[in-house]
matplotlib code that plots the C-alpha trace (Angstrom):
import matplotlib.pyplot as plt

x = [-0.8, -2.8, -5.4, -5.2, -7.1, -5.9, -6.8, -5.5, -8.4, -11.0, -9.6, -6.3, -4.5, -7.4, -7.5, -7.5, -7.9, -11.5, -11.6, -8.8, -10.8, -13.8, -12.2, -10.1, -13.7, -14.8, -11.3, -12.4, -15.6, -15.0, -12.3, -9.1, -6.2, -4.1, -4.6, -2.5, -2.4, -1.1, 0.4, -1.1, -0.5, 2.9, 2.6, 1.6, 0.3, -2.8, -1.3, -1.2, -3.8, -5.6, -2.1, 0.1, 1.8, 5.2, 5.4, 6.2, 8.8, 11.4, 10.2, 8.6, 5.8, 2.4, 0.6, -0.5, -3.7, -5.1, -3.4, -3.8, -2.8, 0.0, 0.6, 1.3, -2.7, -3.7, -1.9, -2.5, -6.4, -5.3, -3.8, -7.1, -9.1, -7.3, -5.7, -1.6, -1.0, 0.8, 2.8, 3.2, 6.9, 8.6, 12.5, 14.2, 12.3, 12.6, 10.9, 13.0, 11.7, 13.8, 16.9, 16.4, 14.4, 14.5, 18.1, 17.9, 19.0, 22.4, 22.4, 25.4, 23.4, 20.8, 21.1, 22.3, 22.6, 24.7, 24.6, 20.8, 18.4, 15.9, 17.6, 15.9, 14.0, 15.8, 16.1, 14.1, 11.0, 11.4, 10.0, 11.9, 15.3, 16.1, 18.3, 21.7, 21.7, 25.1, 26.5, 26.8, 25.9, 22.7, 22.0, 22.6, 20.3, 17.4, 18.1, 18.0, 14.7, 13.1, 13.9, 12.5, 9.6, 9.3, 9.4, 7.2, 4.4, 4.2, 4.4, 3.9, 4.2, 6.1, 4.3, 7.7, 7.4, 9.5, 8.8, 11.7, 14.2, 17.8, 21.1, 23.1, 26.8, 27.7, 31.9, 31.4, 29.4, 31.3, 30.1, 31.4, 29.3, 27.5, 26.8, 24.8, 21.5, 23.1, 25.1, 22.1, 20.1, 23.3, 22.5, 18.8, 19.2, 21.5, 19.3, 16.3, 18.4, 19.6, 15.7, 14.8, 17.6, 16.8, 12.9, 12.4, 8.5, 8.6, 6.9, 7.8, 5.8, 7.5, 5.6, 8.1, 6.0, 3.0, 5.7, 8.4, 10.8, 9.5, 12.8, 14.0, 16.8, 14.5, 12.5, 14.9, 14.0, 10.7, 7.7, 4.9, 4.8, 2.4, 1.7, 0.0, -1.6, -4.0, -5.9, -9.0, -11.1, -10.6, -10.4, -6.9, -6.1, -6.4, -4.4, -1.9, -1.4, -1.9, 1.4, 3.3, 2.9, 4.6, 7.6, 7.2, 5.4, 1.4, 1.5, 3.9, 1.4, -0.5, -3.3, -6.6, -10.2, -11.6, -14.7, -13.9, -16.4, -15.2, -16.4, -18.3, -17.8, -21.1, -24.4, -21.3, -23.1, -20.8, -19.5, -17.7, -16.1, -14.2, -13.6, -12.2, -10.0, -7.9, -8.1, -4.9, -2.5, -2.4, -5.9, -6.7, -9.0, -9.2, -12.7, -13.9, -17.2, -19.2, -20.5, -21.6, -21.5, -24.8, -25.2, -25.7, -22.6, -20.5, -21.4, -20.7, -17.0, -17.1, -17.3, -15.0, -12.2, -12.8, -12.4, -8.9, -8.0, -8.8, -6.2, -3.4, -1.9, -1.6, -1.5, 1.9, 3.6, 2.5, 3.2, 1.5, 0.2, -2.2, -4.3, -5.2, -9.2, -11.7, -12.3, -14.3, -12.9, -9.9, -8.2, -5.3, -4.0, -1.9, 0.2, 1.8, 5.0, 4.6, 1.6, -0.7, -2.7, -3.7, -6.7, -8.5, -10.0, -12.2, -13.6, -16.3, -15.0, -17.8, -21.6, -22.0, -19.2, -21.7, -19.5, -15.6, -13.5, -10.5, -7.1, -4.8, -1.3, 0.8, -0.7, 0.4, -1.3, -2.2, -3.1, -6.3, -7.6, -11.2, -12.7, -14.3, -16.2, -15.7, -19.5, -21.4, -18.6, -17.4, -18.3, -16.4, -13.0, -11.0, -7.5, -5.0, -4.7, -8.6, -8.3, -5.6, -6.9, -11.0, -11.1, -13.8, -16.6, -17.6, -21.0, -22.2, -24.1, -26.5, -24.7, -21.0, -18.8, -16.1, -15.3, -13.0, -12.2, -10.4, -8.0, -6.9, -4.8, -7.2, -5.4, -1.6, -1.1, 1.6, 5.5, 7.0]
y = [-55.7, -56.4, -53.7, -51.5, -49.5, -46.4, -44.2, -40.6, -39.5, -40.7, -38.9, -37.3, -37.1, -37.1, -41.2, -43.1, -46.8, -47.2, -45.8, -47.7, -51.0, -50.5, -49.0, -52.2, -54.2, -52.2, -53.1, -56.1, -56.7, -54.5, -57.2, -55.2, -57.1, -54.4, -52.2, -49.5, -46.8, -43.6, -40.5, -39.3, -42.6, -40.5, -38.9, -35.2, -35.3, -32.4, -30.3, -27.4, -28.4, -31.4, -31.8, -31.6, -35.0, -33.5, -33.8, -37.0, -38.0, -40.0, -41.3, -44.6, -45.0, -44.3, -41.9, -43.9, -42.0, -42.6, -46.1, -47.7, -51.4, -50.5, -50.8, -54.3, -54.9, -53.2, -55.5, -58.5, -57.4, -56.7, -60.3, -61.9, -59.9, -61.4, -58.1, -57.0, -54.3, -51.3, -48.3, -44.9, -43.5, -40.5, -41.6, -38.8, -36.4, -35.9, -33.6, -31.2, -31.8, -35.7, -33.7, -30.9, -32.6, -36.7, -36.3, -39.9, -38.1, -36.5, -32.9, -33.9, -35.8, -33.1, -31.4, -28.0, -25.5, -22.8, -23.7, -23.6, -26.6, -24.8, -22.0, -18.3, -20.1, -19.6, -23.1, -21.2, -21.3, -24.7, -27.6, -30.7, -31.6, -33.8, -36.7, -36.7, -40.4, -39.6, -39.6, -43.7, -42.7, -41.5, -44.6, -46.7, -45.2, -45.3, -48.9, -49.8, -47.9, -49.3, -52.8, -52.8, -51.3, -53.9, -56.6, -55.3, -54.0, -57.1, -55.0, -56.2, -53.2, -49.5, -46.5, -44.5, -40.8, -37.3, -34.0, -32.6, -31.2, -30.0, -29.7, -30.5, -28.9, -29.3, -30.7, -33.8, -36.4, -37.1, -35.4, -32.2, -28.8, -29.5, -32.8, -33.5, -34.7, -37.3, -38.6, -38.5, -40.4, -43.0, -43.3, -43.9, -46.4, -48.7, -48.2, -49.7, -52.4, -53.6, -53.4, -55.7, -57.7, -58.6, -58.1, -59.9, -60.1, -56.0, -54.4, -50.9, -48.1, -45.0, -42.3, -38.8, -35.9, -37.0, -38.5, -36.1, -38.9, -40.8, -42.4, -45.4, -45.3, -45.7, -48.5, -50.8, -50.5, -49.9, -52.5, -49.8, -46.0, -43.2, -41.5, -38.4, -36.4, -35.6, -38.8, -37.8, -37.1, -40.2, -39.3, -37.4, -40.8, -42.8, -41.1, -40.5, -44.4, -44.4, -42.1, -43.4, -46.7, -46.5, -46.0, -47.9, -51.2, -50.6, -52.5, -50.2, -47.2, -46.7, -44.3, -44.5, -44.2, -41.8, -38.9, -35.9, -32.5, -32.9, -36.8, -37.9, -41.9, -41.8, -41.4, -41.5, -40.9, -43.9, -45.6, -48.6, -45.5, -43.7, -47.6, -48.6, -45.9, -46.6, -50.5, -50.3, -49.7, -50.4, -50.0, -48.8, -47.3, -44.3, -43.4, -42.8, -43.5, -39.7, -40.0, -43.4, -45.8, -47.3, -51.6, -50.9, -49.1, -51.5, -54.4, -52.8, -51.9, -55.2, -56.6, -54.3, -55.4, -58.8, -57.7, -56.7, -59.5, -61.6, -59.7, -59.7, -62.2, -61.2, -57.1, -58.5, -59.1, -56.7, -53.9, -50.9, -50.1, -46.8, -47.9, -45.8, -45.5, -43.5, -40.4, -40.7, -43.2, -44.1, -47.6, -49.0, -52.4, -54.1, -57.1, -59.9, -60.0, -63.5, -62.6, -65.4, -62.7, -58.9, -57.2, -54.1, -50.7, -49.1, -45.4, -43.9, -39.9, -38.5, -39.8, -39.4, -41.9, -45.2, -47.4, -47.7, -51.0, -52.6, -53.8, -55.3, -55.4, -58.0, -61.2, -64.5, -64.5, -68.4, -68.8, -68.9, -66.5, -66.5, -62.5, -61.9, -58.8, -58.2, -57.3, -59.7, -62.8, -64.8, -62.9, -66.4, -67.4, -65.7, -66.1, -63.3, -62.0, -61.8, -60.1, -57.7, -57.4, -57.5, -56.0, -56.3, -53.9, -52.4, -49.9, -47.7, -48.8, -47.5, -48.6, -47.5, -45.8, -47.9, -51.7, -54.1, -56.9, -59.9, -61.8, -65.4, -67.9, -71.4, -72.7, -72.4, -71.8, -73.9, -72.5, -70.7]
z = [-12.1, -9.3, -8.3, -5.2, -2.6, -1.3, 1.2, -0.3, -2.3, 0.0, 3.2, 3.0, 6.6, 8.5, 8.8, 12.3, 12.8, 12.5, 9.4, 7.8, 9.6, 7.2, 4.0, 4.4, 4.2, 1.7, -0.8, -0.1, -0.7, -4.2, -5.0, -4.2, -4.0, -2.1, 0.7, 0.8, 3.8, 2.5, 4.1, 7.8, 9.6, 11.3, 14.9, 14.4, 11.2, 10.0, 12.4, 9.9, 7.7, 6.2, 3.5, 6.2, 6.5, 7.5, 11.1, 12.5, 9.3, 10.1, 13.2, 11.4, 13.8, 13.8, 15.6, 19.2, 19.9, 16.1, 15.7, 19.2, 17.8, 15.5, 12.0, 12.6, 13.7, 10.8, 8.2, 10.1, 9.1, 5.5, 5.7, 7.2, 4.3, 1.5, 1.1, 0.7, 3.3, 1.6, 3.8, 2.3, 3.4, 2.8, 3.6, 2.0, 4.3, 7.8, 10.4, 12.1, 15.3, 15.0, 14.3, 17.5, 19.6, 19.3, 18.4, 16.1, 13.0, 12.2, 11.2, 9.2, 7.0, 5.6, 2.7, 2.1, -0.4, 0.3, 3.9, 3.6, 4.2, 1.5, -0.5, 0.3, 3.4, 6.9, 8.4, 11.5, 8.8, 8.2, 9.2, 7.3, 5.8, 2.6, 4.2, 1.4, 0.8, -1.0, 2.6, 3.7, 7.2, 6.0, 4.0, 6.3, 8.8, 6.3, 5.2, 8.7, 10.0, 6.7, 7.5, 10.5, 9.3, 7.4, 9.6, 12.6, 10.3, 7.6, 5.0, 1.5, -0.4, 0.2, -1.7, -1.9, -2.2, -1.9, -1.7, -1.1, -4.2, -2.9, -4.7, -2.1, -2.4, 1.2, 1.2, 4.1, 2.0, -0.6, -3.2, -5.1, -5.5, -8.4, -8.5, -5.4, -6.9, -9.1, -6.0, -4.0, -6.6, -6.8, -3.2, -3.7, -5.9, -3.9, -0.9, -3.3, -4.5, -0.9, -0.1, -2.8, -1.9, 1.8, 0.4, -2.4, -2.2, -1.7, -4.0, -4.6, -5.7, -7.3, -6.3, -5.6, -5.4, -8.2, -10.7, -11.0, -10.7, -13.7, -15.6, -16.7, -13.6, -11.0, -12.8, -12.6, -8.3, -8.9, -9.7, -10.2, -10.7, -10.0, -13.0, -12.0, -9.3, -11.8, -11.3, -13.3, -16.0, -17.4, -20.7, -18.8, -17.5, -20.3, -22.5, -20.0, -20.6, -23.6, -24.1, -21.8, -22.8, -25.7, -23.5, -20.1, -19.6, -18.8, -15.5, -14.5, -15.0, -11.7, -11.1, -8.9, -9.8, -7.4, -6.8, -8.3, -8.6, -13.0, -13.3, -9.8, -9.3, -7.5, -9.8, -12.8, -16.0, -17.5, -14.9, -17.2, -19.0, -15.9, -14.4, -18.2, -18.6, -16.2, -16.7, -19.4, -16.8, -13.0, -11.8, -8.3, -6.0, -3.7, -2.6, 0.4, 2.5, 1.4, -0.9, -0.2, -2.9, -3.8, -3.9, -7.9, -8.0, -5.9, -8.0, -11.0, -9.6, -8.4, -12.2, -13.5, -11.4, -11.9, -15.7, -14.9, -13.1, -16.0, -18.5, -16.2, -17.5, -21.4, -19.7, -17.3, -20.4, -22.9, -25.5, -25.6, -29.7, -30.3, -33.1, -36.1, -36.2, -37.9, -35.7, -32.9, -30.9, -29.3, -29.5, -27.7, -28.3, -25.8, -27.2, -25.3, -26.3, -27.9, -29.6, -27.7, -26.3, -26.8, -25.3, -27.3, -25.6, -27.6, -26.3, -28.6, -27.9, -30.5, -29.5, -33.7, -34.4, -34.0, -35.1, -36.1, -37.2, -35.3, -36.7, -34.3, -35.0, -34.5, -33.7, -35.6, -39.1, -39.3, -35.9, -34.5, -31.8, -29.8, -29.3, -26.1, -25.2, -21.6, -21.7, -23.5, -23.8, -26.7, -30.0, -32.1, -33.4, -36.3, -37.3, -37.0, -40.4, -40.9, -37.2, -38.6, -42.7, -42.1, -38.4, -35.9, -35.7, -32.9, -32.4, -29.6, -27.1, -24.5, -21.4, -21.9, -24.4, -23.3, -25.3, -23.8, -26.4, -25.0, -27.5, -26.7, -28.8, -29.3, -31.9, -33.2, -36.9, -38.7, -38.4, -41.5]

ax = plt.figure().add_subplot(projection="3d")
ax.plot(x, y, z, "-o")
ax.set_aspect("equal")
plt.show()
């Protein structure tokens, strides 16, 4: 999972192309490996208010007077940094406005509910359709402003989202009066796959209004999801990943460390705790530039990304096991599916737990594994049923109530 930047938390809609120049220096310099420019790029957008990214959907260009060089500039930055350049769209969703007034999009291929666009609104009141993707018409528009998207802008990575929920029952697109959503999510799904067909590089993010479209359907399209709008406390967070992960792969498990008024990431009283909770799934960043972050603090981020680079390649790969400990902490274990590598989070929940014990599970009894704290390095060698019989004990420290134990195979045991 490679770690990203986003620009949400930090500043909502109100974003320009200064802005985005130096937060893109900042993902850098923090060792981001993903830039990725969320909603309020669109022409219009804050019009109503600093959440109001409606106006300007479907249009697929970015607001001239805030975005003077074009998307494209911007990712060609990204590109220069080191960075993939990521592109929030809303595709389901259009404004009005492109219906009525630009005249690009069909009004046969909104969705209605009993001839409404939003039941118990008056489509006078509102100010955005759901596109039907059931209806090929409407696919094929979407598939074809995407593309191009695509290809003028460089972009690496589409942060797919929806906030739009109609039951469409309407009798032209194919569809009967009951089963709208499921032929609309049919349609979905084919538009994805031709995207990752002509795309194959395209990441895609999974987003749909703060995870409420969070199934195994869609993961088949999808590379990463967003788990929640509820992006802190940690201690939210990291179990959030810890229950999902017994279902869905961990890398596919996105959320965002960011300042919040519950858990500030500036003057954090334990800063390796709110970075290390979200470290067992996707790991990004959303922060912006007030508060500033202090050179200490930086650093510190700094390391901690680099410490989830390093597990990437046993996390790409692995199983997610809660591990039974004495109460007090909290211990995930995630496994690599051919047991040649497993990393260990440790979380002391109870300041009077000093100590606790951990088991993994799993790991190949006669072979031989090094243990590596993330912190203080190479603690020495053990094989795996010592590792999963005796344990490895762990105490509090002063500096974090978070433990990051790295597991690597040295030494293959003999075959039975």
């Amino acid at each position: 999972p490679r770690v990203a930047f986003n620009t949400w938390y930090g500043y909502g809609i109100r974003i320009d192309e200064a802005t985005i120049l130096r937060q893109m220096e900042l993902a850098a310099s923090l060792g981001a490996e993903r830039f990725v420019l969320d909603a309020g790029w669109a022409p219009g957008a804050g019009a109503l208010g600093d959440l109001d990214f409606t106006a300007g959907l479907g249009r697929f260009t970015a607001d001239q007077e805030r975005f003077p060089s074009g998307l494209g500039a911007l990712s060609a930055r990204a590109h220069d940094l080191g960075l993939e350049f990521g592109l929030w769209v809303e595709p389901e969703r259009v404004d009005l406005e492109t219906v009525y007034y630009d005249e690009t999009v069909d009004e046969r291929w909104l969705a209605r509910r009993q001839g409404s666009l939003h039941p118990g609104i008056s489509d006078a009141e509102s100010r955005a359709g759901q596109l039907c993707l059931a209806d090929p018409e409407a696919r094929q528009w979407v598939l074809d402003r995407l593309t191009a998207l695509i290809e003028e802008a460089g972009i690496d990575y589409v942060k797919w989202d929806n906030n739009d929920w109609v039951n469409c029952d309407r009798p032209d697109h194919g569809h009967g009066s009951a089963d709208g959503n499921f032929a609309h999510v049919a349609g979905l799904y084919e538009v994805l796959a031709t995207l990752r067909e002509r795309f194959p590089d395209l990441v895609i993010e999974n987003c749909a209004g703060g995870a409420r479209r969070f199934d195994f359907g869609i993961m088949r399209y999808t590379d990463v999801a967003w788990m929640d709008d509820r992006t802190s406390p940690s201690a939210l967070v990291r179990r959030n990943i810890a229950r999902l992960g017994a279902i869905f792969p961990p890398p596919y498990l996105l959320s965002f460390v960011v300042e919040a008024e519950e858990e500030p990431l500036h003057e954090a009283a334990d800063l390796r705790l709110l970075l290390r909770s979200h470290m067992p799934g996707a790991m990004g960043l959303s922060v912006g530039e007030t508060p500033p972050l202090d050179d200490w603090e930086r650093a510190l981020i700094a390391t901690e990304i680099g410490a989830h680079k390093s597990i990437a390649d046993v996390q790409g790969r692995a199983n997610m096991i809660a591990l039974k400990v004495a109460g007090g902490w909290e211990v995930m274990e995630e496994l690599s599916g051919d047991a040649a590598g497993a990393v260990l989070f440790a979380f002391q929940t109870d300041g009077e737990a000093g100590r606790t014990v951990l088991r993994p599970v799993g790991l190949r009894p006669d072979a031989t594994y090094e243990v590596r704290s993330t912190d203080t390095g190479v603690l020495g060698t053990a094989s795996g049923s010592d590792l999963m019989e005796s344990g490895i004990e762990i105490e509090a420290w002063g500096q974090s109530a978070a433990h990051v134990l790295v597991l690597s195979l040295v030494e293959e045991g003999e075959e039975t």
